[in-house]
N, C-alpha and C positions, 0 to 999 in steps of 0.2 A: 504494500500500500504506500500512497505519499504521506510522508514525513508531514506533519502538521504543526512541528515546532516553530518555525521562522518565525512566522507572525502572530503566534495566538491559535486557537482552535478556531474559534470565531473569524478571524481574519483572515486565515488561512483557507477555511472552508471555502471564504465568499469569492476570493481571490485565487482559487487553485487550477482556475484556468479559463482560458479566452474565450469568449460566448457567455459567461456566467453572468445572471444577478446578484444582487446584495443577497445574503443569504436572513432567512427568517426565523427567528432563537424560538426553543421549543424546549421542554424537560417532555422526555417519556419516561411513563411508569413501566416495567416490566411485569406480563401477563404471569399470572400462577400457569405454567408447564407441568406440572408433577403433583398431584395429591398424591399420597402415600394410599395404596390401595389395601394395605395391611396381610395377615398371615390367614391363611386357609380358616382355622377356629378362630378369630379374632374378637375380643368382645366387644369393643367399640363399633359404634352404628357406623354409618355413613357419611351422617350430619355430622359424629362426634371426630371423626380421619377426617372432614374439611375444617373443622372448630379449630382441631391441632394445627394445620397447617397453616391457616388464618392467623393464630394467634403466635407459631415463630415467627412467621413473618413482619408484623406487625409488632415484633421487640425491635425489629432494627430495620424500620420501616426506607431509610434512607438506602438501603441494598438496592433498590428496586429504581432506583431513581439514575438516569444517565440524561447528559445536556447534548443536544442537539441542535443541529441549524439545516434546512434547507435551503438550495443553491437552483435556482431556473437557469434553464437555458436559455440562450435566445432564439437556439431553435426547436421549435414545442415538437418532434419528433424524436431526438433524442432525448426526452423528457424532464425529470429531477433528482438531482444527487443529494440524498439524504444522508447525512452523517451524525452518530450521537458515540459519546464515551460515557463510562458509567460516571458517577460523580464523584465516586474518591479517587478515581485517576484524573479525573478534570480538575480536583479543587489542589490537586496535589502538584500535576503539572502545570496546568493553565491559569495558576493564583488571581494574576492580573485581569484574566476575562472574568472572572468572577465579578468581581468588583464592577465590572460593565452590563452584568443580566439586567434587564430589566426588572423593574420593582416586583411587580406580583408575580415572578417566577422567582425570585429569591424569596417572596413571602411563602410561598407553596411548600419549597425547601424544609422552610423553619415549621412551615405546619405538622408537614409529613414528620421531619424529625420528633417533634413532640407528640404525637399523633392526634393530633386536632384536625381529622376528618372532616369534620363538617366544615369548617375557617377552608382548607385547604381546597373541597369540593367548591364552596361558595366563591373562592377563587379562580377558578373552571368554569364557574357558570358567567364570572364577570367575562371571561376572557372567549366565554363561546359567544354572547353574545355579540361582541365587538366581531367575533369572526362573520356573522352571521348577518351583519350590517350592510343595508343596501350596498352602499361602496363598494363591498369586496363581492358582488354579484359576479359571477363569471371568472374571479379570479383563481386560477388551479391553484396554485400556493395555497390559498386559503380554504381549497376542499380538503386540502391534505391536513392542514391545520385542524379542521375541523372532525376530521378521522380522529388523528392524534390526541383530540381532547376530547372526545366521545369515548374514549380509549381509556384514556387515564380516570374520567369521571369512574367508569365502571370498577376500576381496581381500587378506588379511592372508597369507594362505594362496597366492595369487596373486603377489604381492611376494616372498615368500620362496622362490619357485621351483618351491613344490609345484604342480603341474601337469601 
């Protein structure tokens, strides 16, 4: 892959080659892949193997979180380059971009970290609806956005036991 040290993650993303747009900052949640399906006599129900699984994950809720940007092309056949690292190799390599997220995706962070669910969903909704705003009508960036935070609502929603 390319080296994305030079300039930043961020910078680098938007700038990693000619035809590209500014690229657009995103946090994706990582989906649960794996319940634990348990041992042939197992006593635990079903509901009680997703409880468990629900609630390690949700000790260290910040596992699941990786920072991302999308990059357009100018030419809409060869599509969008999507890139995310998880967030303790972002906060660890890319310090400086840190400090540049935008507001309510650093607030999300701090929600997820403490696991203030709802703060952090209520975050999501502010952010789907700005996506959802006449203006961004037609714009593919913004469908994609709009996946991605449909996405995370649901895990967000997931973690906090709605299920």
């Amino acid at each position: 892959g390319e080296c994305l040290c030079a300039d930043g993650f961020l910078g680098a993303a938007a700038n990693s080659g000619a035809g590209k747009r500014p690229a657009a900052q995103f946090i994706k949640l990582d989906g649960i892949e794996c319940i634990a399906l348990g041992a042939v006599a197992d006593e635990q129900t079903a509901r009680q193997r997703v409880d468990e699984t629900v609630r390690q994950l949700s000790t260290r809720a910040e596992r699941l979180i990786s920072i991302g940007c999308l990059a357009s092309q100018d030419d809409p056949s060869i599509g969008m380059e999507v890139q995310s690292i998880p967030m303790d190799i972002y906060s660890n390599t890319f310090a400086n971009d840190y400090q540049v997220l935008p507001k309510n995706l650093k607030s999300i962070i701090t929600h997820l970290q403490t696991n203030d669910y709802t703060a952090a969903n209520q975050e999501f909704e502010t952010i789907l609806k700005s996506i959802r705003s006449p203006k961004n009508i037609g714009n593919s960036d913004m469908r994609n956005m709009e996946g991605i935070t449909l996405h995370n609502m649901a895990v967000v929603n997931l973690l906090a036991g709605k299920y």
